[in-house]
Short mmCIF file of the C-alpha atoms (twelve columns), coordinates in Angstrom:
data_MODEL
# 
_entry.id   MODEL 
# 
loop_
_atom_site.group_PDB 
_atom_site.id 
_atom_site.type_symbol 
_atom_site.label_atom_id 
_atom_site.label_alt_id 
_atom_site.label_comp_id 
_atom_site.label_asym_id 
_atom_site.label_seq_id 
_atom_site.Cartn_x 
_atom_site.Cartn_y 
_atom_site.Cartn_z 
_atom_site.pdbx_PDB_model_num 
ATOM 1   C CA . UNK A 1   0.000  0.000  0.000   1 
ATOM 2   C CA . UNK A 2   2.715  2.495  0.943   1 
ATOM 3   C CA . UNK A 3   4.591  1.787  -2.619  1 
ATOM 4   C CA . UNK A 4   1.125  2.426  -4.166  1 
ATOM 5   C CA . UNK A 5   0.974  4.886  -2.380  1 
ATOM 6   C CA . UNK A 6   4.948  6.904  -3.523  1 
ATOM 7   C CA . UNK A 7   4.002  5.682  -6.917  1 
ATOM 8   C CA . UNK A 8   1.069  7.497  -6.709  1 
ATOM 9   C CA . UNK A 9   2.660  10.983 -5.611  1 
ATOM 10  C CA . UNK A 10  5.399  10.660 -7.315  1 
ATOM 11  C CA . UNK A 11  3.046  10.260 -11.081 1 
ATOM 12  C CA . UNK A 12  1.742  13.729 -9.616  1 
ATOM 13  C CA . UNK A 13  5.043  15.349 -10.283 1 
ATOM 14  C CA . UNK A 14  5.798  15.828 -13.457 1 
ATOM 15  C CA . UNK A 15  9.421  14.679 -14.887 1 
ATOM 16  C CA . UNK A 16  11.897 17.539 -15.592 1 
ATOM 17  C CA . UNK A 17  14.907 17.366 -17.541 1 
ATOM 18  C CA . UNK A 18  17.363 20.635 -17.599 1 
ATOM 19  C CA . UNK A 19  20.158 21.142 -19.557 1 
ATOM 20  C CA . UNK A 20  22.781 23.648 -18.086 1 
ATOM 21  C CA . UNK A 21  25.108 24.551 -20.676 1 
ATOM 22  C CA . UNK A 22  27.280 26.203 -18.100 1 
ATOM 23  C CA . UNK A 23  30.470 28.508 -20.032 1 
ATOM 24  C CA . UNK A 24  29.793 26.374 -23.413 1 
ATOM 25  C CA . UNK A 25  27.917 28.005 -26.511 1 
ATOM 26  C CA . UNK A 26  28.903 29.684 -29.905 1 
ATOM 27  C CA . UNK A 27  26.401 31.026 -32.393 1 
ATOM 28  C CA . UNK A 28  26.763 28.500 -34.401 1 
ATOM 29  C CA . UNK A 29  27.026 25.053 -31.480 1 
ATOM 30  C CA . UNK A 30  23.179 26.632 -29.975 1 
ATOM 31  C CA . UNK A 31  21.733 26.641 -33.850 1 
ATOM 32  C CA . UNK A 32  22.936 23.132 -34.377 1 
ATOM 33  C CA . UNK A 33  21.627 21.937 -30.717 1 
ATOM 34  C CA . UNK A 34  18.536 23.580 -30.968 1 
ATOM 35  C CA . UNK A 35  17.474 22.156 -33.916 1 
ATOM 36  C CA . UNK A 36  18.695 19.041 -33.156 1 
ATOM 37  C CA . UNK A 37  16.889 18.969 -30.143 1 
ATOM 38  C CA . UNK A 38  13.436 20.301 -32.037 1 
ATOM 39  C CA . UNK A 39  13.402 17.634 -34.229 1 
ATOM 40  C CA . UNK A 40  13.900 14.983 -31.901 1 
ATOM 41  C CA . UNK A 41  10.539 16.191 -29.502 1 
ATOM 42  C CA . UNK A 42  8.028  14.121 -30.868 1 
ATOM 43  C CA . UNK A 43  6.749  11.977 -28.249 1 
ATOM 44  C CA . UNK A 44  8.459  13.455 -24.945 1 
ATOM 45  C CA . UNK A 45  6.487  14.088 -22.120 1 
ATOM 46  C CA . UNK A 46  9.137  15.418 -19.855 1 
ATOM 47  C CA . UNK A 47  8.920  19.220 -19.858 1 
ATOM 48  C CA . UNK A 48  12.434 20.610 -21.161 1 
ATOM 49  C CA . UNK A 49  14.014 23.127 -20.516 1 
ATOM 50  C CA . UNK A 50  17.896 24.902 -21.223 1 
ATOM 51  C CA . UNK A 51  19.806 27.244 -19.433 1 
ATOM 52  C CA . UNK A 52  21.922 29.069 -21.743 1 
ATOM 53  C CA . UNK A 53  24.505 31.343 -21.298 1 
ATOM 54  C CA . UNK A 54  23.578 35.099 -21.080 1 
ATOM 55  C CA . UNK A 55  24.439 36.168 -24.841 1 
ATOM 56  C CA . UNK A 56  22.408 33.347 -26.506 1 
ATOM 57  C CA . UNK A 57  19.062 33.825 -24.499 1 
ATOM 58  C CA . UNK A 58  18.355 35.626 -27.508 1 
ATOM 59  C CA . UNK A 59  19.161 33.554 -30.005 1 
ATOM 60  C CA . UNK A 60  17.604 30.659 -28.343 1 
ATOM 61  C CA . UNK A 61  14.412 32.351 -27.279 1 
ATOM 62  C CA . UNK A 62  14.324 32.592 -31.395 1 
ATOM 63  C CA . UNK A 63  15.066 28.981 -31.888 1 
ATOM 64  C CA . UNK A 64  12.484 27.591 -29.309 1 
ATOM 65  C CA . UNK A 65  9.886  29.866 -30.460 1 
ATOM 66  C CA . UNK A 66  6.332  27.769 -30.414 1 
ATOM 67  C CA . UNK A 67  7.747  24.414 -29.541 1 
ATOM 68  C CA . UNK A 68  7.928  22.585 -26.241 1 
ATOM 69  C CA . UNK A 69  11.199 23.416 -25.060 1 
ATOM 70  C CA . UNK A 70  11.614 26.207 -22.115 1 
ATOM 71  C CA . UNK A 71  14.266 28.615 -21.595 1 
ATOM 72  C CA . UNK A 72  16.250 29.492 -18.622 1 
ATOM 73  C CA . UNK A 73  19.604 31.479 -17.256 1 
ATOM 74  C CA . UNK A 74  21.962 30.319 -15.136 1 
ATOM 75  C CA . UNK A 75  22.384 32.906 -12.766 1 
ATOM 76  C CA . UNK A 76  21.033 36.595 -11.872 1 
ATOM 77  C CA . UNK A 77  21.690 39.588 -9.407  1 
ATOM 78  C CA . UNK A 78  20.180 40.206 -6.749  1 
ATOM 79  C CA . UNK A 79  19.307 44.086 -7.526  1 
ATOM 80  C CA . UNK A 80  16.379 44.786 -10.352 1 
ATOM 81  C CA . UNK A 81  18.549 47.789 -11.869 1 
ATOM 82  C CA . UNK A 82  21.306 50.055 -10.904 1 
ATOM 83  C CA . UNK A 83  25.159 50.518 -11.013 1 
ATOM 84  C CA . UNK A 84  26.195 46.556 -11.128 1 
ATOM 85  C CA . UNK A 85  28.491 46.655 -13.938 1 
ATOM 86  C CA . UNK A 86  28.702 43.471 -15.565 1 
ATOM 87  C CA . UNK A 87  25.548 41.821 -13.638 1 
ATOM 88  C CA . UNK A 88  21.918 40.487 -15.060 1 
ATOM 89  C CA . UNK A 89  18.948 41.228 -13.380 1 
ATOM 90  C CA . UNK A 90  15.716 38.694 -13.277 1 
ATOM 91  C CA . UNK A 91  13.651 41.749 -15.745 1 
ATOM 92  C CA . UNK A 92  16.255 41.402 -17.601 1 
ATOM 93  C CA . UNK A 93  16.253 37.618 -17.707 1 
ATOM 94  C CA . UNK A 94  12.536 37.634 -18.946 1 
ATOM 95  C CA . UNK A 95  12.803 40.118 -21.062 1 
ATOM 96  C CA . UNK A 96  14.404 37.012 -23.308 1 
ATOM 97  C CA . UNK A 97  11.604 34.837 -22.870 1 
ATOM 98  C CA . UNK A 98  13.429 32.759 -20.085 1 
ATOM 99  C CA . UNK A 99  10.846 31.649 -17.291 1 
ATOM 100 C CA . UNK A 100 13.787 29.734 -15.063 1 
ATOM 101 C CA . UNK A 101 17.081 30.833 -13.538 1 
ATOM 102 C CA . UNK A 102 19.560 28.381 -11.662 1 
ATOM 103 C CA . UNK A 103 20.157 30.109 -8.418  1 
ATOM 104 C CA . UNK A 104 23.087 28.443 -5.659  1 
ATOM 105 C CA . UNK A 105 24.845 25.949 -8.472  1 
ATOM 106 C CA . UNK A 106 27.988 24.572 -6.184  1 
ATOM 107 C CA . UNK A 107 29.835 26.385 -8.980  1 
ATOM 108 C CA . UNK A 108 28.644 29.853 -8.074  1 
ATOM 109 C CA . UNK A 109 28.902 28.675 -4.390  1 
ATOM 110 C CA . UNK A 110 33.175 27.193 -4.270  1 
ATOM 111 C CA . UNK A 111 34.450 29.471 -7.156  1 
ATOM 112 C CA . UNK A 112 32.413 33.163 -6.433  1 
ATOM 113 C CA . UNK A 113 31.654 32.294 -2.705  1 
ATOM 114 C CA . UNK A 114 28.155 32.530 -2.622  1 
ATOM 115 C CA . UNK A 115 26.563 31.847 0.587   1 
ATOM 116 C CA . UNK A 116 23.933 29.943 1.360   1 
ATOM 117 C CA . UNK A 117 22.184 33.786 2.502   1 
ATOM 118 C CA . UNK A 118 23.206 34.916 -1.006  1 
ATOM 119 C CA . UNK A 119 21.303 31.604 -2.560  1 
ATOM 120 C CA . UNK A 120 18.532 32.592 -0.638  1 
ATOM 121 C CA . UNK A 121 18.143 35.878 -1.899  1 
ATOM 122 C CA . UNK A 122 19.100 35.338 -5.315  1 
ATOM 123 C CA . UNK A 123 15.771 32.351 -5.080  1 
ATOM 124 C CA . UNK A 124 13.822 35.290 -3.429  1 
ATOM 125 C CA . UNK A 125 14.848 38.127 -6.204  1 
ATOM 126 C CA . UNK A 126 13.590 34.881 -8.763  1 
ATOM 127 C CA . UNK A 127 10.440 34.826 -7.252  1 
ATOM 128 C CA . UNK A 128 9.507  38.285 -6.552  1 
ATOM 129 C CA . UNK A 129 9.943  38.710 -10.990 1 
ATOM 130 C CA . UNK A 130 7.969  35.820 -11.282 1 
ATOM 131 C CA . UNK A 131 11.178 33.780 -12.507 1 
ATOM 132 C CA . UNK A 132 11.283 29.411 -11.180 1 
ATOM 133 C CA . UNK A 133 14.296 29.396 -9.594  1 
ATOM 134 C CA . UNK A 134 16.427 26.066 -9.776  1 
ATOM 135 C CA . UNK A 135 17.557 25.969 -6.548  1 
ATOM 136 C CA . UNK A 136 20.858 23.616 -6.199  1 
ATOM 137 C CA . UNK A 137 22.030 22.041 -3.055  1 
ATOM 138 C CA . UNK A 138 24.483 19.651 -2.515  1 
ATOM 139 C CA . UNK A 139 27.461 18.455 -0.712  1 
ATOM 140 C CA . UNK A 140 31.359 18.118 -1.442  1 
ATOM 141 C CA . UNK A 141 33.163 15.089 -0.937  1 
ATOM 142 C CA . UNK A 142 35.010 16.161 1.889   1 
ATOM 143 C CA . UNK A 143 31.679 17.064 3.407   1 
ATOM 144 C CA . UNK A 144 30.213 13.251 2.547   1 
ATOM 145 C CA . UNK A 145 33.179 11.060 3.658   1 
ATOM 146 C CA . UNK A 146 32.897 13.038 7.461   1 
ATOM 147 C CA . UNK A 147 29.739 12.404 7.484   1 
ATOM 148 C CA . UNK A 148 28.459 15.590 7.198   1 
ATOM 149 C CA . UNK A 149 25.946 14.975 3.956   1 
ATOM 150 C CA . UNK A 150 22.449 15.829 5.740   1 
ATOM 151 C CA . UNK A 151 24.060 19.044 7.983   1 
ATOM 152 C CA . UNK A 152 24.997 20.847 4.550   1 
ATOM 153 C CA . UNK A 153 21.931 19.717 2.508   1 
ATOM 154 C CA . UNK A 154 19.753 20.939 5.645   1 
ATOM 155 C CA . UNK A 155 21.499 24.162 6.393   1 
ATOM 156 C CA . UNK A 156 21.398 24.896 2.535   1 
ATOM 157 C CA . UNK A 157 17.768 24.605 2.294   1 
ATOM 158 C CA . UNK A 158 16.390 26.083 5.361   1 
ATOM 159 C CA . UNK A 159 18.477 29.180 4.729   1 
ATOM 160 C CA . UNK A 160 16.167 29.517 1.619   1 
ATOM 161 C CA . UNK A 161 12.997 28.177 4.386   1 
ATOM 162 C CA . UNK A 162 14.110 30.895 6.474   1 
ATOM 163 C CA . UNK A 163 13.481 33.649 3.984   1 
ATOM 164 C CA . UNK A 164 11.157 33.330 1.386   1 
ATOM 165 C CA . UNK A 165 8.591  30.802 3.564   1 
ATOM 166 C CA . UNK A 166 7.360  26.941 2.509   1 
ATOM 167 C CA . UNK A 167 4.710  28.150 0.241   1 
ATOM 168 C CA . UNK A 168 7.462  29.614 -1.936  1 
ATOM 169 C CA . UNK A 169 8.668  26.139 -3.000  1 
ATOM 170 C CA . UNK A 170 4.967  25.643 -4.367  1 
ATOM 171 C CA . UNK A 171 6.930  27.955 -7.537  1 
ATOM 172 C CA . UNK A 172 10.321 26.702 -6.942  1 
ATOM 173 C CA . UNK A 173 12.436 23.200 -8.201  1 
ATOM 174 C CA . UNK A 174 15.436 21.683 -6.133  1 
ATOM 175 C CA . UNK A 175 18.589 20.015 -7.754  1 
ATOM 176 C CA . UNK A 176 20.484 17.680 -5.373  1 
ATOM 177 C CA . UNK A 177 23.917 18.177 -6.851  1 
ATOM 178 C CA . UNK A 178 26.798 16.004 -5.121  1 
ATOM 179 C CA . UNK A 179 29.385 18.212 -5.737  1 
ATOM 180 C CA . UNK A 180 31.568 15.258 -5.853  1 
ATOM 181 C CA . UNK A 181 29.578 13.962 -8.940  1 
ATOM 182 C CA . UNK A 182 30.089 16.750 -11.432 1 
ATOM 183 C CA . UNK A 183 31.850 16.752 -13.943 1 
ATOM 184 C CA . UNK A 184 34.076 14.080 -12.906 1 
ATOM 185 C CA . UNK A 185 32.143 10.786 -14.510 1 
ATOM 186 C CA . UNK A 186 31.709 9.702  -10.810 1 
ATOM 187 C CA . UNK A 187 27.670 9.168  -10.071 1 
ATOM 188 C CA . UNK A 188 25.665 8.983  -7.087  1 
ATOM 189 C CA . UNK A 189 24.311 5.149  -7.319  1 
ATOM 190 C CA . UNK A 190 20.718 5.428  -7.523  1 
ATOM 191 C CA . UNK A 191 20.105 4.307  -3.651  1 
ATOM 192 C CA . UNK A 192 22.347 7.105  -2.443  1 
ATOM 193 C CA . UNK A 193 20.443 9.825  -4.775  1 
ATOM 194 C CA . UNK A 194 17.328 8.166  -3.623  1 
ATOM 195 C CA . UNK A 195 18.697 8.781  0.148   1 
ATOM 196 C CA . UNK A 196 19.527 12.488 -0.368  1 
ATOM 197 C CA . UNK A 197 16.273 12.891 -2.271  1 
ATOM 198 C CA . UNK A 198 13.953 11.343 0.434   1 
ATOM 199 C CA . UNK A 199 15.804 13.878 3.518   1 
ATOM 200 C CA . UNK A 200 15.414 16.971 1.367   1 
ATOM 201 C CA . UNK A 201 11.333 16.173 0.987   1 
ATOM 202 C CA . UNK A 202 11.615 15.177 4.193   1 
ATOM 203 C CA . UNK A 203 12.679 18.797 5.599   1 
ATOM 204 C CA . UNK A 204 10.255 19.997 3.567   1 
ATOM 205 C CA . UNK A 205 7.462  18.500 4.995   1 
ATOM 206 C CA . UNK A 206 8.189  18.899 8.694   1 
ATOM 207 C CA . UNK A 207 7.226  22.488 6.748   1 
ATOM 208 C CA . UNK A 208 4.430  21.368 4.627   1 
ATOM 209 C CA . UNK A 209 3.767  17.793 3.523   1 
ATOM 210 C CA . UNK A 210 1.668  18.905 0.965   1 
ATOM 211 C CA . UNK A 211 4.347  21.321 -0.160  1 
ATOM 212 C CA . UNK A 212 6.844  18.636 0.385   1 
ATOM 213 C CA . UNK A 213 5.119  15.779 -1.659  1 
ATOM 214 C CA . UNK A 214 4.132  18.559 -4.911  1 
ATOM 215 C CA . UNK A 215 8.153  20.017 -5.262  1 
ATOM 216 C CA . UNK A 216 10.302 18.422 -8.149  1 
ATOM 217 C CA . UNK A 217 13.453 16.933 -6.801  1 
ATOM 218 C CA . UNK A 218 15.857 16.606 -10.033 1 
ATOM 219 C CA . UNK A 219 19.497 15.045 -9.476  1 
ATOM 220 C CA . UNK A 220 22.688 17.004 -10.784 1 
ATOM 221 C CA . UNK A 221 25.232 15.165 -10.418 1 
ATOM 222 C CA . UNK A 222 26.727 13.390 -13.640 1 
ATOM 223 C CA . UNK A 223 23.150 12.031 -15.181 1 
ATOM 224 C CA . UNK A 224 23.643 10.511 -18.593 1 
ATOM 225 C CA . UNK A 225 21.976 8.787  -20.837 1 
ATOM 226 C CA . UNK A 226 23.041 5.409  -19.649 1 
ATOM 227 C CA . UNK A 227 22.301 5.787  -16.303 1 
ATOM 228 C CA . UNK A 228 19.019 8.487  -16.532 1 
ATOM 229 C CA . UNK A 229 16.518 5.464  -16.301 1 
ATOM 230 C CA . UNK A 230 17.526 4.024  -13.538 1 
ATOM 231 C CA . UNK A 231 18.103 7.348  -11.618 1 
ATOM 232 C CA . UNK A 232 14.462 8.920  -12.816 1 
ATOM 233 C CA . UNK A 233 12.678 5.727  -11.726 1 
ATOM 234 C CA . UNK A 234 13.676 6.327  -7.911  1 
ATOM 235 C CA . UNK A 235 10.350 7.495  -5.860  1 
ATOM 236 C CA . UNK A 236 11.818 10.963 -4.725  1 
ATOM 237 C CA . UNK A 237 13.798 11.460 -8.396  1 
ATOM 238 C CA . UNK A 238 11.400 13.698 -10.569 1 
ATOM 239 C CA . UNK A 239 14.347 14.365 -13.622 1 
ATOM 240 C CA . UNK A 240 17.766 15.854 -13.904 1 
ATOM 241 C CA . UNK A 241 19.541 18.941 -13.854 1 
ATOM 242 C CA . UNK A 242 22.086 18.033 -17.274 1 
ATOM 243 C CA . UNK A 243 25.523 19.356 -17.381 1 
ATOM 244 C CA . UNK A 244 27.745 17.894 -20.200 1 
ATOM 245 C CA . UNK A 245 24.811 15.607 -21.808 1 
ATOM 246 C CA . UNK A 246 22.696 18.414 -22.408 1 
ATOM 247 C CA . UNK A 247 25.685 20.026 -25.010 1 
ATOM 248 C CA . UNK A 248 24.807 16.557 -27.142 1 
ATOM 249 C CA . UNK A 249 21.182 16.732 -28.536 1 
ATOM 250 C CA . UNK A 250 21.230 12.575 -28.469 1 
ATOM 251 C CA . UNK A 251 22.161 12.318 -25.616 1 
ATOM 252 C CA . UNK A 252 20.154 14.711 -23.934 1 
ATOM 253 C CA . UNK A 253 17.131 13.230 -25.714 1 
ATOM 254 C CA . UNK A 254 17.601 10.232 -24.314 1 
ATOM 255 C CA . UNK A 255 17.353 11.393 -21.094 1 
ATOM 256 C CA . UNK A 256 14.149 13.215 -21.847 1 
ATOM 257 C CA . UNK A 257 12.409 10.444 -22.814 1 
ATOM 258 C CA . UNK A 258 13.000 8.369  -19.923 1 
ATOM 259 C CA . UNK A 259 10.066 10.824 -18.403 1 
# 
């Protein structure tokens, strides 16, 4: 009955496949992607959606025009306007037809220091423009092997809590990123994705169960199209947050379909 039950939820919550292009884009490598990817649609029931870098929102608001495939950034500031040389605001973000905007990607977080307090208010300046903030969370490896996995995750999350309330997360989706899985070939195995999936719901719903049991939970750490299946099937797993799949149209339409 209680598998029924997760089954149940989980079909509830749609299946969400991002692709964060991170520092990777020419003119000419988004045309080809995009069009790759536009062909390849037919039949996908996952909702898709890329975060580009800055210069192509443009170009790939263009591209996606009238098909299925939703745009995002990958970052923002903090500020709506003013004397930020350098910086993108959310207005600025949907003025190019984007709808999403990673906030706290461990990226932003080891290499530009962002705090968990700066996560939180870049998820809360997301919000207030009417922007879906992807909000990432994750720990190192350093953090995992002293045992420290649930204390990060927790104090990560309830900074954002803290600020812009539970209801928030009714408009916002998680990524559980082990930092230790990006980029380096090295995955989570499903049961220890599943794990760090079920506690972040869990801390949710000592909020909100309702709250807790509607949020999409996407994994970011080293999905591919080999091992998407088996990762999306996992009861608290509701898609993926693609880094260096979502650069190859295949691939990255394999993982979409898996939804």
């Amino acid at each position: 009955i209680i598998a029924l039950f997760l089954v149940s939820v989980k079909r509830m919550r749609k299946t969400i496949v991002a692709g964060n292009w991170k520092m990777n884009a020419s003119k000419d490598s988004v045309d080809n992607l995009i069009k790759d990817l536009l062909t390849g649609m037919d039949g996908i029931t996952s909702e898709v959606l890329v975060c580009a870098p800055f210069p192509y929102l443009a170009q790939v608001e263009l591209l996606i025009q009238g098909s299925k495939v939703m745009l995002g950034a990958q970052n923002l500031n903090t500020n709506a306007s003013g004397a930020y040389t350098g910086e993108v605001s959310a207005d600025m973000i949907k003025d190019f037809g984007a709808r999403h905007v990673i906030v706290g990607h461990s990226e932003r977080r080891s290499l530009y220091g962002e705090t968990s307090a700066m996560v939180a208010e870049k998820t809360k300046a997301a919000l207030n423009a009417g922007l879906t903030p992807l909000l990432c969370i994750g720990e190192s490896i350093e953090q995992r092997d002293s045992g420290n996995t649930e204390a990060v995750i927790e104090k990560q999350l309830s900074a954002v809590i803290e600020l812009v309330g539970i209801e928030a997360f009714n408009q916002i989706i998680i990524a559980y990123e082990p930092v230790w899985a990006i980029g380096t070939g090295v995955t989570a195995t499903p049961e220890q994705a599943q794990e760090a999936h079920l506690f972040i719901r869990s801390l949710l719903a000592k909020n909100d169960e309702s709250v807790a049991q509607k949020t999409p939970i996407l994994y970011g750490g080293s999905m591919n199209a080999s091992n998407a299946s088996e990762l999306i099937s996992c009861a608290d797993i509701d898609g993926g947050l693609i880094g260096g799949a979502a650069l190859k149209a295949e691939d990255f339409l394999q993982i979409c379909k898996v939804g």
